[in-house]
C-alpha positions as CSV (number, residue, x, y, z in Angstrom):
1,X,0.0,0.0,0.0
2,X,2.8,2.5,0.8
3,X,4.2,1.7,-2.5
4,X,1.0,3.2,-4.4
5,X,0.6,6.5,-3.0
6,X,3.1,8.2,-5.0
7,X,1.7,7.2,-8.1
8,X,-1.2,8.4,-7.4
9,X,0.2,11.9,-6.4
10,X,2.0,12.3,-9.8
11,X,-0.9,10.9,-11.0
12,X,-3.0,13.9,-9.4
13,X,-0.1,16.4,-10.3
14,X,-0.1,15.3,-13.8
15,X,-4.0,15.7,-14.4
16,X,-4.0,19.4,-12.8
17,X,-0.8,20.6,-14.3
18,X,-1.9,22.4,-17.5
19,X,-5.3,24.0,-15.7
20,X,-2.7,25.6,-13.5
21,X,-0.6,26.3,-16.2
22,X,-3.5,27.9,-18.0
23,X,-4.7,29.8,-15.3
24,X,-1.2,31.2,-14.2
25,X,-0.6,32.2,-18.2
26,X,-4.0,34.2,-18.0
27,X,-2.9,35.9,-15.0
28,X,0.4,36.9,-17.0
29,X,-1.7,38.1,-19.5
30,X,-3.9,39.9,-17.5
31,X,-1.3,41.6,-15.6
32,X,0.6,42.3,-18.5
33,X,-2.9,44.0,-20.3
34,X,-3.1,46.0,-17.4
35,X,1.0,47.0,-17.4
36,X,0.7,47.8,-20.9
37,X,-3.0,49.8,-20.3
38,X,-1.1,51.6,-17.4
39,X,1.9,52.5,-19.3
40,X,-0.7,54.0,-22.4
41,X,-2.1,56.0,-19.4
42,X,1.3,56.9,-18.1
43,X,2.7,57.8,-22.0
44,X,-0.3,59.6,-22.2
45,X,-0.1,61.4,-19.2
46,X,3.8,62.3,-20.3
47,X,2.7,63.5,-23.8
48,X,0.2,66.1,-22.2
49,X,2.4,67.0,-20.0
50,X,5.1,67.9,-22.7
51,X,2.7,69.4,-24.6
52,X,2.1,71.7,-21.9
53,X,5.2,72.6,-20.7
54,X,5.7,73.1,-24.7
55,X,2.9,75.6,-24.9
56,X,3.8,77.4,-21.6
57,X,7.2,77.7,-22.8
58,X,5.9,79.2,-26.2
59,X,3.9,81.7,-23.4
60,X,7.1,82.5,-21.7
61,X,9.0,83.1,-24.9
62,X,6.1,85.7,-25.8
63,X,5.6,87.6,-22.4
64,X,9.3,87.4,-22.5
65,X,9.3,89.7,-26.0
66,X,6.1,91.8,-24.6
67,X,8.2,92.7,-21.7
68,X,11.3,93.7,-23.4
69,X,8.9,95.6,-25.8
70,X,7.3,97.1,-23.1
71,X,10.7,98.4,-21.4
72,X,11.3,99.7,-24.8
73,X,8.1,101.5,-24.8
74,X,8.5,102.8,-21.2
75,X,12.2,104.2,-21.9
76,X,10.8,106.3,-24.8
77,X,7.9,107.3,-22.9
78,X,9.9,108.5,-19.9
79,X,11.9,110.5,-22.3
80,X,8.5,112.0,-23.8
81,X,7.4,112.6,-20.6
82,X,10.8,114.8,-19.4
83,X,10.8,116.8,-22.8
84,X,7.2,117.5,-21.3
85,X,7.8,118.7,-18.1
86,X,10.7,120.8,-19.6
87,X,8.2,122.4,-21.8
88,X,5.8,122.9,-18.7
89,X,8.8,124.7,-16.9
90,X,9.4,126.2,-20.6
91,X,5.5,127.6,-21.1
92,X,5.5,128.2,-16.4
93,X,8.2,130.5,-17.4
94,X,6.7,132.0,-20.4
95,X,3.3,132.7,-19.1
96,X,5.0,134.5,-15.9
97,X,6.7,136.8,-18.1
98,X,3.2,137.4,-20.4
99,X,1.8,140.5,-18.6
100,X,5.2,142.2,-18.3
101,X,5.6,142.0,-22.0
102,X,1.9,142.9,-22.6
103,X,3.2,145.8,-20.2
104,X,6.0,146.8,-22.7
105,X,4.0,146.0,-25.9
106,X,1.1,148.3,-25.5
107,X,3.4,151.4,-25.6
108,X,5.2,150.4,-27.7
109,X,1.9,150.7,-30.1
110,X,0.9,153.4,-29.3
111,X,4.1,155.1,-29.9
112,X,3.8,153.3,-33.9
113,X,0.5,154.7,-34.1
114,X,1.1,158.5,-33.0
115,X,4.2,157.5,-35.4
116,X,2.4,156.9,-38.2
117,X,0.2,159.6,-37.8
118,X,2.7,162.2,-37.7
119,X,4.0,160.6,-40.7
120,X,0.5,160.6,-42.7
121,X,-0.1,164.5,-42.1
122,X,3.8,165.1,-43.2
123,X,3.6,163.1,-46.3
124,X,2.2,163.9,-49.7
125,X,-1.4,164.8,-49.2
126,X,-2.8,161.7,-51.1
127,X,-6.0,159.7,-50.1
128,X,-6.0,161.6,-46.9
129,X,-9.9,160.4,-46.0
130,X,-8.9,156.8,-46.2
131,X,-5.8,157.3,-44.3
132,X,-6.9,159.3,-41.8
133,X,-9.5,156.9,-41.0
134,X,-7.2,153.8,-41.3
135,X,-5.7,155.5,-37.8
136,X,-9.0,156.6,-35.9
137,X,-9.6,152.6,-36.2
138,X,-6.4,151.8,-34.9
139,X,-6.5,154.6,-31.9
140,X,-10.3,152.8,-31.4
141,X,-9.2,149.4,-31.4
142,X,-6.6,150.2,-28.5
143,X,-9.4,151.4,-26.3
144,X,-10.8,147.9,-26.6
145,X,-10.3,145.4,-23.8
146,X,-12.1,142.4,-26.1
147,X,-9.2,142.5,-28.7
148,X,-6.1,140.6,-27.8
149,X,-2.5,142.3,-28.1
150,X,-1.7,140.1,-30.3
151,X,-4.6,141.1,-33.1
152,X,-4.2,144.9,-32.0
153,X,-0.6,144.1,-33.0
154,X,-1.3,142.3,-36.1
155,X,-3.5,145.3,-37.1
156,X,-0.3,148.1,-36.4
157,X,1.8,146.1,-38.2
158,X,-0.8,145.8,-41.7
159,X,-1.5,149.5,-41.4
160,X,2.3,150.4,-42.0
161,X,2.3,147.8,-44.2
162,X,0.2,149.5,-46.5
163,X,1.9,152.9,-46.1
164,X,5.1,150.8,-47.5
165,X,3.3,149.6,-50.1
166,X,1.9,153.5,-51.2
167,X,6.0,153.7,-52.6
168,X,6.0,151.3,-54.8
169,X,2.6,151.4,-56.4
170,X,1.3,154.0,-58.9
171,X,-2.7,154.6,-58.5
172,X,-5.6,156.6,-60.2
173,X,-8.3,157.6,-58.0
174,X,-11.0,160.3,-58.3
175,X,-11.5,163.6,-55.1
176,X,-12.6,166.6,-54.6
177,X,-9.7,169.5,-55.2
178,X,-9.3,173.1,-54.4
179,X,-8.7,174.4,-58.2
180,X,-8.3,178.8,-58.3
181,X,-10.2,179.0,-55.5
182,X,-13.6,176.6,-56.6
183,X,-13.6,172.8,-55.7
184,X,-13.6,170.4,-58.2
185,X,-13.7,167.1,-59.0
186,X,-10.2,165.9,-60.8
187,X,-8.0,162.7,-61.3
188,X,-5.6,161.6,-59.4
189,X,-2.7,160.3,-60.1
190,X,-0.2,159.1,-57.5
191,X,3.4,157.6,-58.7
192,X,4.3,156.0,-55.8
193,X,6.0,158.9,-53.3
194,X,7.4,161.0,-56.2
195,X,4.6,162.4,-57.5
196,X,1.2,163.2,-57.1
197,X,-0.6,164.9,-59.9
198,X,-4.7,166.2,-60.9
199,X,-6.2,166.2,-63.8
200,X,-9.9,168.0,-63.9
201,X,-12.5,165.9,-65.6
202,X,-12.4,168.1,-68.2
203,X,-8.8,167.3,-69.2
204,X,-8.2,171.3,-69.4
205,X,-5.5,171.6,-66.0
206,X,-3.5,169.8,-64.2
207,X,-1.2,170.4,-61.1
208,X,1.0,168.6,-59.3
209,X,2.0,168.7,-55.4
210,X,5.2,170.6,-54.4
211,X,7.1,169.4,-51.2
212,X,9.0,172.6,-50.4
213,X,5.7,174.8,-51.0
214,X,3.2,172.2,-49.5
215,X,0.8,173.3,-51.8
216,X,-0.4,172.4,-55.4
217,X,1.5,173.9,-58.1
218,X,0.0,174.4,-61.7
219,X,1.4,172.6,-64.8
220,X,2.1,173.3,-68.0
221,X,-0.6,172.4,-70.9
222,X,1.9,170.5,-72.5
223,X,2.2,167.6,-69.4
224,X,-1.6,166.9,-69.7
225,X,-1.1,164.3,-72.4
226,X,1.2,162.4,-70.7
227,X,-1.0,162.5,-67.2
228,X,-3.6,161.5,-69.6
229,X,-1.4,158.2,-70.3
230,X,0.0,157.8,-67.0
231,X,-4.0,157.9,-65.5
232,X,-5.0,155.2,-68.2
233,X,-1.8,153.1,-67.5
234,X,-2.6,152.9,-63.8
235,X,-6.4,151.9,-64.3
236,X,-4.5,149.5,-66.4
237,X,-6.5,150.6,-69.2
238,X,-2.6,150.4,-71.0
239,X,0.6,148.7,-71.0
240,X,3.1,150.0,-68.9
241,X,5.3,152.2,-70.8
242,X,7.6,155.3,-70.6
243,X,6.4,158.4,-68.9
244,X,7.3,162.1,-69.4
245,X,6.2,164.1,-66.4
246,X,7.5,166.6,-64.1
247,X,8.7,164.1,-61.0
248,X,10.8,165.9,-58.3
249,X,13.9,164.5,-56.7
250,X,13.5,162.3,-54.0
251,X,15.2,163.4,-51.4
């Protein structure tokens, strides 16, 4: 009897050996499935990682470039911002010294005015109503604390403008003139400073202003002709041309 019992336990062992076998090589496998399903999670879980660190480092790299852009734009901006405070101080300094040069200013055109009209009543006695007037409007406009300095300047300066421009520029105008004693009506014509001559309407005398006499001065009969064309030139009613008149020096 002893003899039999090991055959029968290798027996026994024999019969189960492959259902163990079996079971232990599904257990492998499961284990294994569930190594390789946890290492797909895990490479996985690597891969979004690295793609996140990726795409925060893309994030760094720009913030990175909008800061130094930013300093760029902050250094010029400081600079802006000095020139502007020096141009506060500038304009600070400027407005402090506004009234004392509106101080100096004011005399100073009032001087150019009386200037001008001493200068008016010396000069050859031409368009006197218009200039005359041209002055009352300045003196006016002085009196007037709605005007700025600057315009009542502005207005000074274009009134001698004009008188500068009376040299240089021949005109033909029509006035009233004391002729022998009776007032007519007679052309004028003015050749810049030199000369201002009349005509009467009916083209039978003419005169011409003498600085020494301050007066009117008759003129020959033989001068009316070229009055005549120097009258129609300057209504530029001709071509310029050559004139043969009685001009005194200038002195």
């Amino acid at each position: 009897m002893k003899g039999v019992k090991p055959l029968i336990l290798a027996t026994v062992v024999a019969a189960t050996s492959p259902v163990l076998m079996a079971n232990e090589l599904d257990t492998v496998k499961n284990k294994s499935s569930e190594i390789n399903e946890l290492a797909k999670k895990s490479q996985n879980k690597i891969d979004n990682i690295a793609d996140s660190m990726q795409n925060r480092l893309q994030k760094f790299k720009a913030l990175n470039k909008e800061i130094d852009g930013l300093s760029v734009y902050n250094a010029q901006l400081q600079k802006q911002i000095a020139n502007q405070v020096e141009e506060m101080d500038n304009l600070n300094a400027s407005m402090d010294q506004v009234s004392v040069i509106e101080r100096q200013i004011t005399p100073l055109m009032l001087r150019m005015i009386n200037g001008l009209e001493q200068f008016v009543a010396l000069d050859v006695p031409f368009l006197q109503q218009e200039r005359s007037e041209r002055i009352a409007k300045l003196h006016a406009l002085m009196d007037r604390a709605d005007v700025a300095s600057s315009e009542k300047f502005r207005r000074v300066l274009e009134a001698y403008q004009v008188e500068v421009d009376y040299g240089r520029t021949i005109e033909a105008y029509t006035a009233l003139q004391d002729v022998d004693g009776k007032e007519r009506e007679v052309d004028f014509l003015r050749i810049g400073r030199l000369e201002l001559i009349y005509l009467t309407r009916d083209g039978q005398q003419a005169g011409a202003w003498d600085k020494e006499q301050k007066a009117f001065v008759k003129l020959d009969d033989s001068a009316i002709s070229q009055i005549n064309k120097g009258l129609r030139i300057a209504r530029k009613q001709l071509a310029p041309d050559m004139l043969t008149l009685p001009i005194q020096a200038a002195e």
